[in-house]
PDB file of N, CA, C and O in Angstrom:
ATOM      1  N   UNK A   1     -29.407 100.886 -35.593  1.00  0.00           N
ATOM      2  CA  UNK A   1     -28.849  99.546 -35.684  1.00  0.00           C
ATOM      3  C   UNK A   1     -27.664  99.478 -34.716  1.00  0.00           C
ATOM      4  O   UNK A   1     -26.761 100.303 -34.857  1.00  0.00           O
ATOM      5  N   UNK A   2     -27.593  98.514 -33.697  1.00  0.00           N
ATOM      6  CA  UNK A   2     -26.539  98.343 -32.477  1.00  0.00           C
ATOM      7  C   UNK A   2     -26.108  96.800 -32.206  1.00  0.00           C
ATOM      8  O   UNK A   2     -25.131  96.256 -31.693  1.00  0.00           O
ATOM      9  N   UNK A   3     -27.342  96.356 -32.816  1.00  0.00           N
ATOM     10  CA  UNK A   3     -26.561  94.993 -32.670  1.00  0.00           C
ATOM     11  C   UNK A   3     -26.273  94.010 -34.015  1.00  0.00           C
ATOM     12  O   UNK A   3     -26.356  94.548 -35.119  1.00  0.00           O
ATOM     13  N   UNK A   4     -25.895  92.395 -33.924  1.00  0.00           N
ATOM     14  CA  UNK A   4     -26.088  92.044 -35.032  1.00  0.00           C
ATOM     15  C   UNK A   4     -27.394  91.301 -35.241  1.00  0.00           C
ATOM     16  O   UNK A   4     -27.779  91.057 -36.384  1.00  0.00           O
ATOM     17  N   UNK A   5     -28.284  90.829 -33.872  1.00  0.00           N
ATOM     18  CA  UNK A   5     -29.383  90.410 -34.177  1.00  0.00           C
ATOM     19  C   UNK A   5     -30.322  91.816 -34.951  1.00  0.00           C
ATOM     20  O   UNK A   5     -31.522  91.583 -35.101  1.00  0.00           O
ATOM     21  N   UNK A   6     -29.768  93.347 -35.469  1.00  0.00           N
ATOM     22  CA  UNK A   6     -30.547  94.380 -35.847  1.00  0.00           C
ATOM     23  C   UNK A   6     -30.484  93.893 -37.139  1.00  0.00           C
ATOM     24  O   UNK A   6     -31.359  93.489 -37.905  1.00  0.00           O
ATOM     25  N   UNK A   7     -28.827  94.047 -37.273  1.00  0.00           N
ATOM     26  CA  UNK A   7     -28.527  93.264 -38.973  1.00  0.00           C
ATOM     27  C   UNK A   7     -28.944  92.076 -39.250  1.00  0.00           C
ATOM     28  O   UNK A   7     -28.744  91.950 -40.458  1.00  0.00           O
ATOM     29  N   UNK A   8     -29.566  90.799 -38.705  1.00  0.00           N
ATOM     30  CA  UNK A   8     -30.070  89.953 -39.311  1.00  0.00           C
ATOM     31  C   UNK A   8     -31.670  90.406 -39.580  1.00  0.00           C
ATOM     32  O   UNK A   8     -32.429  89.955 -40.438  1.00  0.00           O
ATOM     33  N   UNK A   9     -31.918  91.381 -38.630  1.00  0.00           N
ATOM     34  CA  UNK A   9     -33.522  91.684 -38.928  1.00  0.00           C
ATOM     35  C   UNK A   9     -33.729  92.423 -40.144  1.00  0.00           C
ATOM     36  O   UNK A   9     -34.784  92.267 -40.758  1.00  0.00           O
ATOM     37  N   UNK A  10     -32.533  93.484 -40.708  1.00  0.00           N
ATOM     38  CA  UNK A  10     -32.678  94.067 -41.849  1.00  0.00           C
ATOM     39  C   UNK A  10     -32.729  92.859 -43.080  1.00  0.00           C
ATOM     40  O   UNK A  10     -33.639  92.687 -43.891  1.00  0.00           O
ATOM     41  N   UNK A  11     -31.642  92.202 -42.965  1.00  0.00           N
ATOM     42  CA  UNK A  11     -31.583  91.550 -44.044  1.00  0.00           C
ATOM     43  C   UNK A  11     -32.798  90.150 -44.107  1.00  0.00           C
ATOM     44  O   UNK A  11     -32.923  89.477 -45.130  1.00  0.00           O
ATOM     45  N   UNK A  12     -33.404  89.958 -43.166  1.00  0.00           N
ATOM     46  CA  UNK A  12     -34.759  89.261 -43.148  1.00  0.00           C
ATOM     47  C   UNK A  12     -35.842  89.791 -43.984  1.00  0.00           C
ATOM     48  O   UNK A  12     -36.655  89.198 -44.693  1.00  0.00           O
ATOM     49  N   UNK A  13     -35.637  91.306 -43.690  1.00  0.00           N
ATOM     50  CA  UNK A  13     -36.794  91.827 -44.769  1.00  0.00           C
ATOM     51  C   UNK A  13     -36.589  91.896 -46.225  1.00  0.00           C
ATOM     52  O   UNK A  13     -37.453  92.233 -47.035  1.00  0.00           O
ATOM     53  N   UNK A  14     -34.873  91.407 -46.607  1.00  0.00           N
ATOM     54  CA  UNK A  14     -34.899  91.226 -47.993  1.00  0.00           C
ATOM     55  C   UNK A  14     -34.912  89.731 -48.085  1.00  0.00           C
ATOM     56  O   UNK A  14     -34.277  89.228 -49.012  1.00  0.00           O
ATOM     57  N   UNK A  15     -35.446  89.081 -47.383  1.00  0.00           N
ATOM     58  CA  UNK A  15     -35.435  87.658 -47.564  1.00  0.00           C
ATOM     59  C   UNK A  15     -34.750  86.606 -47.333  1.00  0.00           C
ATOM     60  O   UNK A  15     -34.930  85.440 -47.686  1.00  0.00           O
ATOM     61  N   UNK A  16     -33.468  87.381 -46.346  1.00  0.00           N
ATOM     62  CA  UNK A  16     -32.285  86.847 -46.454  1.00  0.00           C
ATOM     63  C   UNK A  16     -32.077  86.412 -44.783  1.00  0.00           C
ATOM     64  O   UNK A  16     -31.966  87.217 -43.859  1.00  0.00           O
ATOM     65  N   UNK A  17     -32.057  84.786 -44.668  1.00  0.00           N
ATOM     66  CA  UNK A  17     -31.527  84.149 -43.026  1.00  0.00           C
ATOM     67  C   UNK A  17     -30.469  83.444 -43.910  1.00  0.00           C
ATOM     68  O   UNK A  17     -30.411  82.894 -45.009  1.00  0.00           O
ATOM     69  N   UNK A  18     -29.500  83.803 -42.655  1.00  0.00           N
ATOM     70  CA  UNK A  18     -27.999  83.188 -42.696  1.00  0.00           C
ATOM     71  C   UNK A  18     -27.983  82.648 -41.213  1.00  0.00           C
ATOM     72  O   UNK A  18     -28.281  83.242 -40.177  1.00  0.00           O
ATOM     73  N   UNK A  19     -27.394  80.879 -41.476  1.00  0.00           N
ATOM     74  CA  UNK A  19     -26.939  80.497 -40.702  1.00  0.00           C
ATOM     75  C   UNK A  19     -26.209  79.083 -41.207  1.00  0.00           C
ATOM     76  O   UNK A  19     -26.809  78.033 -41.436  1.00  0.00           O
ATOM     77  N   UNK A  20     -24.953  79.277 -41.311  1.00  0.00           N
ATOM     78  CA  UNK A  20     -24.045  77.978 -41.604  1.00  0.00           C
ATOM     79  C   UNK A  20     -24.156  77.053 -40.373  1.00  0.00           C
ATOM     80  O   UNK A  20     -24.493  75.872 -40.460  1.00  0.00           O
ATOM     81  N   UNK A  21     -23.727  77.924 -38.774  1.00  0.00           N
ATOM     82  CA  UNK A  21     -23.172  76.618 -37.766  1.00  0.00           C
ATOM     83  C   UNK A  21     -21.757  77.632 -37.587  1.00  0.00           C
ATOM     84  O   UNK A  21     -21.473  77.882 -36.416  1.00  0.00           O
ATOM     85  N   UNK A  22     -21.353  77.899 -38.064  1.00  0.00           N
ATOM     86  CA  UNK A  22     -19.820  78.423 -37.784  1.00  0.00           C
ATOM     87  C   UNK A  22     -20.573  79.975 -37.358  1.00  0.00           C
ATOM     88  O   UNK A  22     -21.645  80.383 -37.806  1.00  0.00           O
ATOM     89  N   UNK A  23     -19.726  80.642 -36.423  1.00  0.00           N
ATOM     90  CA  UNK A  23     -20.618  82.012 -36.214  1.00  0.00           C
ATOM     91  C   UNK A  23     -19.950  83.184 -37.203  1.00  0.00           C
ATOM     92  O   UNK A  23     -20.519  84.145 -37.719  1.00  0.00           O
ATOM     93  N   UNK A  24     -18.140  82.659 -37.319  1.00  0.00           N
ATOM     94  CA  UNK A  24     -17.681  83.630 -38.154  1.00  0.00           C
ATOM     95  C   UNK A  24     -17.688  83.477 -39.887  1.00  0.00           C
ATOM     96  O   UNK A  24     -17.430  84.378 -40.686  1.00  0.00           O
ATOM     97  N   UNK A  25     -17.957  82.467 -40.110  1.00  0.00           N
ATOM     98  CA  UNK A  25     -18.742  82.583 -41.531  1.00  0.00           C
ATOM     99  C   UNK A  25     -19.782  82.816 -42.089  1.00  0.00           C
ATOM    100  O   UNK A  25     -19.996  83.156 -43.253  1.00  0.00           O
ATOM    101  N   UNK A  26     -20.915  82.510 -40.683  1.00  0.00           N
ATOM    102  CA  UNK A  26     -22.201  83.389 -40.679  1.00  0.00           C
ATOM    103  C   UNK A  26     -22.222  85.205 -40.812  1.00  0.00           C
ATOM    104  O   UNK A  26     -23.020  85.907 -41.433  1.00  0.00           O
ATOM    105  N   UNK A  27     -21.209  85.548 -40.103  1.00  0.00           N
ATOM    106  CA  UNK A  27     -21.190  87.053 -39.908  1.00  0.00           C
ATOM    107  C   UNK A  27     -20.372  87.578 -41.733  1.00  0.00           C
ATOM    108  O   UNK A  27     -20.727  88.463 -42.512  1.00  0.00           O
ATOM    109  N   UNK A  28     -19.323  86.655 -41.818  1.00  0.00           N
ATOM    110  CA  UNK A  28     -18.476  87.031 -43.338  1.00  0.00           C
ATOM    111  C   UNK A  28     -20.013  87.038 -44.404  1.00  0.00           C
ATOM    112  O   UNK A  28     -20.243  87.976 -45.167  1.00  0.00           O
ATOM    113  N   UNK A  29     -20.798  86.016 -44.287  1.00  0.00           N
ATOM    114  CA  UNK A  29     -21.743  85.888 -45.496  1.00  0.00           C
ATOM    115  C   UNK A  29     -22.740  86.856 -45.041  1.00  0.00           C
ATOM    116  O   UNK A  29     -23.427  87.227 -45.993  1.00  0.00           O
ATOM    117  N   UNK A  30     -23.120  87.481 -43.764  1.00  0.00           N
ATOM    118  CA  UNK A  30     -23.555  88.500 -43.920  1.00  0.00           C
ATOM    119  C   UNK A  30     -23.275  89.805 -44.263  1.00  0.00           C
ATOM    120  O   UNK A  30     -24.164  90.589 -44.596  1.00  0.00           O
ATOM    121  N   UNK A  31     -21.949  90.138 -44.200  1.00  0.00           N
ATOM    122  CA  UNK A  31     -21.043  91.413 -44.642  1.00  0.00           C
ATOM    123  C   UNK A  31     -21.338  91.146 -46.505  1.00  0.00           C
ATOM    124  O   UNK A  31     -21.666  92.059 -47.263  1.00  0.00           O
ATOM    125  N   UNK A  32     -21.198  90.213 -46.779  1.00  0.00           N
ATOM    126  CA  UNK A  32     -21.322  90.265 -48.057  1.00  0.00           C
ATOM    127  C   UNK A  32     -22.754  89.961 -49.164  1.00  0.00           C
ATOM    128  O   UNK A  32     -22.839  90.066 -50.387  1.00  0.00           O
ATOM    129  N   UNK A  33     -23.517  89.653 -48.381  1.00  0.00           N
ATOM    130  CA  UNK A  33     -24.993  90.078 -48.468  1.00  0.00           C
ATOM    131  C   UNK A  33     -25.231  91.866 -48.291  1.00  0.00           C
ATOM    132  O   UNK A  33     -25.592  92.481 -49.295  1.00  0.00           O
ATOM    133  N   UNK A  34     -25.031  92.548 -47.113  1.00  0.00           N
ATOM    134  CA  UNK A  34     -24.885  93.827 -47.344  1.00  0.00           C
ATOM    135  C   UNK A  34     -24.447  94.334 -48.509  1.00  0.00           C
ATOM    136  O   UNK A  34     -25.090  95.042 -49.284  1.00  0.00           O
ATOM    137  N   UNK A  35     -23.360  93.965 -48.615  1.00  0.00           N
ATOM    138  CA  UNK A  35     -22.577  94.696 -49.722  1.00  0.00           C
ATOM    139  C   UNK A  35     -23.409  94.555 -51.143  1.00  0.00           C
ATOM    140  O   UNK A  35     -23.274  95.375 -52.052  1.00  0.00           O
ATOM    141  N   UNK A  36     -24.214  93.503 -51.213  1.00  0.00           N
ATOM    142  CA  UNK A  36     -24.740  92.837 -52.471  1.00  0.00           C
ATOM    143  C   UNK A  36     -25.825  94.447 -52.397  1.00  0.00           C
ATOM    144  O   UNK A  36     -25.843  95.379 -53.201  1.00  0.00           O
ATOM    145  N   UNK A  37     -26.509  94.285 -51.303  1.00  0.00           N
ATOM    146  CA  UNK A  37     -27.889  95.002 -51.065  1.00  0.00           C
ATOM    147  C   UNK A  37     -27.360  96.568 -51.213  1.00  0.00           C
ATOM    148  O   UNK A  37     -28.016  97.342 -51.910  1.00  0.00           O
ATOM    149  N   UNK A  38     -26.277  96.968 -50.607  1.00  0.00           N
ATOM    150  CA  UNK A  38     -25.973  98.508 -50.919  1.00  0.00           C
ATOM    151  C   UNK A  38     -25.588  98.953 -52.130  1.00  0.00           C
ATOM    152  O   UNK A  38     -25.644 100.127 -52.497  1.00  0.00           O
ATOM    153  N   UNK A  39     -24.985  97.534 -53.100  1.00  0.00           N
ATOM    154  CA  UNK A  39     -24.561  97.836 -54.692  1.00  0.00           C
ATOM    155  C   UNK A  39     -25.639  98.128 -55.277  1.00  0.00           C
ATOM    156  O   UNK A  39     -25.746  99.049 -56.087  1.00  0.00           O
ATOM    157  N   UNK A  40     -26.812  97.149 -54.821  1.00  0.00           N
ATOM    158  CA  UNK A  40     -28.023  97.323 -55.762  1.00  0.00           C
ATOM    159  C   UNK A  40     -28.619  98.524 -55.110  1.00  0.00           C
ATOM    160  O   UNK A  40     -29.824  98.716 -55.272  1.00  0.00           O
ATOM    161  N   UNK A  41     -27.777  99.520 -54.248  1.00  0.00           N
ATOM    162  CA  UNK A  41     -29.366 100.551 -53.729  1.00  0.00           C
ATOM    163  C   UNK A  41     -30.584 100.182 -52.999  1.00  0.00           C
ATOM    164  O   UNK A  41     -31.597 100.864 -53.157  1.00  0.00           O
ATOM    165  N   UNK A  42     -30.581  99.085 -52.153  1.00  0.00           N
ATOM    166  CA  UNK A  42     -31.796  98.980 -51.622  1.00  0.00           C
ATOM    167  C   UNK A  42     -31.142  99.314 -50.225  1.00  0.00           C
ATOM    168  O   UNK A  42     -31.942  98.381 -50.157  1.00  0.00           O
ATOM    169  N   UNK A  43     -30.711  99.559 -49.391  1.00  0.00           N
ATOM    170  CA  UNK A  43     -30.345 100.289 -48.431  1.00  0.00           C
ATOM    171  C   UNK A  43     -29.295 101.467 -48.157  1.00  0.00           C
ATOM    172  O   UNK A  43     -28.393 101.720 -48.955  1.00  0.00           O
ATOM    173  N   UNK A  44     -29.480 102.129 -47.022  1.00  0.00           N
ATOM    174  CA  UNK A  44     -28.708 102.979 -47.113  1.00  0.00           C
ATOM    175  C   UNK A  44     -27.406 103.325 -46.889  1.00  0.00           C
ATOM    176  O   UNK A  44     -26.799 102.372 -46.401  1.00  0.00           O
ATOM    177  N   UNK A  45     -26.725 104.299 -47.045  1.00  0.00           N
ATOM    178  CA  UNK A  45     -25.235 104.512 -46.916  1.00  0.00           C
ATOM    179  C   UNK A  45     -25.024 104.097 -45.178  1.00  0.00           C
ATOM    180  O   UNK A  45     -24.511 103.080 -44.711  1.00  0.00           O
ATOM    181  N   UNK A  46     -25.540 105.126 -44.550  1.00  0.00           N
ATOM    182  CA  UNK A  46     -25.248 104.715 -42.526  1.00  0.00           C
ATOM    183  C   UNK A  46     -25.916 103.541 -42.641  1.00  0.00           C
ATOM    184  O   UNK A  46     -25.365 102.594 -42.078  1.00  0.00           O
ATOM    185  N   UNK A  47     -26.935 103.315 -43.198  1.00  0.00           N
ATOM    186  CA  UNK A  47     -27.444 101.700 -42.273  1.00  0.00           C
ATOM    187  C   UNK A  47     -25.973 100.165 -42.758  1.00  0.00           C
ATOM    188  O   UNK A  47     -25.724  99.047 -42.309  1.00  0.00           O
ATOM    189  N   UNK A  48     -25.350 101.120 -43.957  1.00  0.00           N
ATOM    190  CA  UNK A  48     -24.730  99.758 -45.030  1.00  0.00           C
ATOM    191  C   UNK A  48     -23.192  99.706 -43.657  1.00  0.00           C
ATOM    192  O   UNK A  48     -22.657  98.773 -43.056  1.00  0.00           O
ATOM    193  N   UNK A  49     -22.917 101.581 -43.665  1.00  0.00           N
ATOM    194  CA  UNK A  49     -21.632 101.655 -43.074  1.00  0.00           C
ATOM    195  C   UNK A  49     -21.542 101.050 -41.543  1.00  0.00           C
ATOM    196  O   UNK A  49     -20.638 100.360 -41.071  1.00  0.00           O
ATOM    197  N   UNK A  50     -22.813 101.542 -40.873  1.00  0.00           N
ATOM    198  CA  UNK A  50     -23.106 100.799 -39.450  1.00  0.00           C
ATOM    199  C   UNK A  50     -23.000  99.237 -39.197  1.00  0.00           C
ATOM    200  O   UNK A  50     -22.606  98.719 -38.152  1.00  0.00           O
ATOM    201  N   UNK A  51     -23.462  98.519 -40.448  1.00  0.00           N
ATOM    202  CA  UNK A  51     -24.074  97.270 -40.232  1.00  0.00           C
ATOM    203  C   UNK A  51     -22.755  96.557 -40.354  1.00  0.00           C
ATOM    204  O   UNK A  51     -22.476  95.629 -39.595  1.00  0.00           O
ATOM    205  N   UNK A  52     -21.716  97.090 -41.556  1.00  0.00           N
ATOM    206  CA  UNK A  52     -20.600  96.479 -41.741  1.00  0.00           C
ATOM    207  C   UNK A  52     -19.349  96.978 -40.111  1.00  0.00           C
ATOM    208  O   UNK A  52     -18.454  96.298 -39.610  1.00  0.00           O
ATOM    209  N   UNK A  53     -19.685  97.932 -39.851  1.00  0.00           N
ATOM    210  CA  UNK A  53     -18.709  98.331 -38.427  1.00  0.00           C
ATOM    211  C   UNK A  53     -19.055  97.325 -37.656  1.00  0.00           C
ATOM    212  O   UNK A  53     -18.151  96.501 -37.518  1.00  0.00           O
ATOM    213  N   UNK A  54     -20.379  97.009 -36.911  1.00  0.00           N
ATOM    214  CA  UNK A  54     -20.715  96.247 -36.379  1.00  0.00           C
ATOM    215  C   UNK A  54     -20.101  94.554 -36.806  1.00  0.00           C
ATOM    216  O   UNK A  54     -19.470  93.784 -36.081  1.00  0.00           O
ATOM    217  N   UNK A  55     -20.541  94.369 -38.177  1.00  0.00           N
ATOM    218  CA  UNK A  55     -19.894  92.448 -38.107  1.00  0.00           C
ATOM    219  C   UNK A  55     -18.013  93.009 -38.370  1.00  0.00           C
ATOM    220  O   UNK A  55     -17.270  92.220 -38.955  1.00  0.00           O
ATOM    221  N   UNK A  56     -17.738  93.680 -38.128  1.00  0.00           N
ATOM    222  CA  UNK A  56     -15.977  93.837 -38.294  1.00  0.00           C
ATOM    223  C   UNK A  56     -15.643  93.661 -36.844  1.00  0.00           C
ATOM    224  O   UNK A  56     -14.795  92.857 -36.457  1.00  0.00           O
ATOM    225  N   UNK A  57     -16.396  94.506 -35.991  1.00  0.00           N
ATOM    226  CA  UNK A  57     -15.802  94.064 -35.116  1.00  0.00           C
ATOM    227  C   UNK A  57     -16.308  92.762 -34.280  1.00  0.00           C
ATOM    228  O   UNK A  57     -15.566  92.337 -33.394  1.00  0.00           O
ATOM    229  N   UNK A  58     -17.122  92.339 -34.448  1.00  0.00           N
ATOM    230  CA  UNK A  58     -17.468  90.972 -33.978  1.00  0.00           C
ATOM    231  C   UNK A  58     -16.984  90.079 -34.331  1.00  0.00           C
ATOM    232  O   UNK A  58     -16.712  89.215 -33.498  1.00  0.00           O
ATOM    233  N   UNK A  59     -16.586  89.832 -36.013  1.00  0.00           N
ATOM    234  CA  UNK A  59     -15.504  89.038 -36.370  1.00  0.00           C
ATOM    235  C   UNK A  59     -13.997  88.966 -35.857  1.00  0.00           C
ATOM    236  O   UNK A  59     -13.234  88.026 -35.634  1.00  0.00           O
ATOM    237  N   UNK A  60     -13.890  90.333 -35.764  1.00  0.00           N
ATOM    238  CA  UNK A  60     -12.260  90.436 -35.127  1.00  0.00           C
ATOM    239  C   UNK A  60     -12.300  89.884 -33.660  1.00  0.00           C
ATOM    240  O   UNK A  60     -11.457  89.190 -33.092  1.00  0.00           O
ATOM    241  N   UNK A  61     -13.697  90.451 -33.112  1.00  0.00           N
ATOM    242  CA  UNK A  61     -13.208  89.687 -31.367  1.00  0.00           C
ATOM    243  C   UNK A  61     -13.660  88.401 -31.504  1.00  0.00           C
ATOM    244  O   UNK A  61     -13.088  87.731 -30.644  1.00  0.00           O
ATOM    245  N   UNK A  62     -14.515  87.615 -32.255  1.00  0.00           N
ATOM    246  CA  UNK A  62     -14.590  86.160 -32.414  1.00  0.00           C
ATOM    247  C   UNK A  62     -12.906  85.276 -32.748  1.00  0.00           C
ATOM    248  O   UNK A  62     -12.534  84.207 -32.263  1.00  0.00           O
ATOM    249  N   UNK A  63     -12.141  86.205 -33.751  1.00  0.00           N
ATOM    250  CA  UNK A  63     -11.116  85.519 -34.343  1.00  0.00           C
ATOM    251  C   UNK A  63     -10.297  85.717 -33.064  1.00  0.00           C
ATOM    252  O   UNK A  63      -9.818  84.729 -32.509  1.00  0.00           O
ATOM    253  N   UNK A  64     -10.131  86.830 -32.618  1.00  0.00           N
ATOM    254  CA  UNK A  64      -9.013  87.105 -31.237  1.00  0.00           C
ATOM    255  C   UNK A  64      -9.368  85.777 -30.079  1.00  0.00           C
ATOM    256  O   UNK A  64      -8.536  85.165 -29.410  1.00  0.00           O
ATOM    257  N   UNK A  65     -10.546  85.620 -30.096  1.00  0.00           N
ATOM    258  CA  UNK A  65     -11.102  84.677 -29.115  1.00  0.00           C
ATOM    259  C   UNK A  65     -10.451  83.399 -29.392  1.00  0.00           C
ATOM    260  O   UNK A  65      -9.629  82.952 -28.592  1.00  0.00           O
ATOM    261  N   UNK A  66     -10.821  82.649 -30.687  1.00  0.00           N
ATOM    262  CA  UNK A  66      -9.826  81.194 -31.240  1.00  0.00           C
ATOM    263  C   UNK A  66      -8.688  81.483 -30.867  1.00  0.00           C
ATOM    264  O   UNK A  66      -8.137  80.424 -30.567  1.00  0.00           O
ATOM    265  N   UNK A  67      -7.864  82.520 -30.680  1.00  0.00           N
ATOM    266  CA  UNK A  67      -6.534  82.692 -31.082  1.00  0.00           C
ATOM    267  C   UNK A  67      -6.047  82.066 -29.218  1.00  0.00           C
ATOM    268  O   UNK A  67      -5.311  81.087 -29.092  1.00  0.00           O
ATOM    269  N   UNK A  68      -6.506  82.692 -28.200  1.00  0.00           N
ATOM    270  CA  UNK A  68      -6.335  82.125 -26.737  1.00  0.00           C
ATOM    271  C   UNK A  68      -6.534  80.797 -27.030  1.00  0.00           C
ATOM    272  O   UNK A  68      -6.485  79.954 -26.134  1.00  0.00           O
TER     273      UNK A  68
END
């Protein structure tokens, strides 16, 4: 997993498309979809820890971006 179009493909196979319109509330409601899916055990520890590294830092350089 390297990108976030990887993480929307995981969470497609639990049934799950996210898309508000906003990109950084799209990425927050996907961090917390993960989190839902790693509480319940249906994925794994690296795929949960990777997937969340990945939308952290995309959120942070999206928010740095508004900030210019």
């Amino acid at each position: 997993m390297k990108t976030i179009y990887d993480i929307q493909q995981l969470l497609k196979r639990f049934g799950t498309v996210i898309y508000i319109g906003d990109r950084v509330a799209d990425l927050e409601l996907m961090e917390e979809e993960l989190k839902e899916l790693y509480k319940s055990q249906l994925i794994e520890t690296k795929d949960y820890q990777t997937a969340l590294l990945i939308l952290r830092q995309e959120i942070q350089a999206l928010k740095e971006m508004r900030k210019i």
